[in-house]
C-alpha positions, 0 to 999 in steps of 0.5 A: 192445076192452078189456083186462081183464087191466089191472093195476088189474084185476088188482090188485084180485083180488089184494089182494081179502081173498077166498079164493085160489079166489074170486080165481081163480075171479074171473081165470078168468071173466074170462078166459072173458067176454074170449073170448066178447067177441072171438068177438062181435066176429069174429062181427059183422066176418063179418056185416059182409063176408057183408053187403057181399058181398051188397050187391055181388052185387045 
């Protein structure tokens, strides 16, 4: 997964010339999209395992 609290990232934001609620509007969505990137990807890694485990019951 990608980080998207890089540097550059982060930079971009801060330097924006956005009002400091805009930019931490902007790291607080970003925040909440990583989350819900990572809860997708456990979610697919137990679809993976619930998968084999039936596979292997058969």
């Amino acid at each position: 997964m990608t980080d998207r609290f890089d540097k550059s990232t982060l930079t971009r934001i801060i330097s924006s010339g956005y009002p400091v609620e805009a930019k931490v509007a902007q790291i607080i969505a970003l925040h909440e999209l990583q989350r819900i990137h990572q809860l997708n990807e456990i979610a697919n890694e137990i679809g993976h395992i619930i998968d084999t485990a039936k596979g292997n019951e058969l």
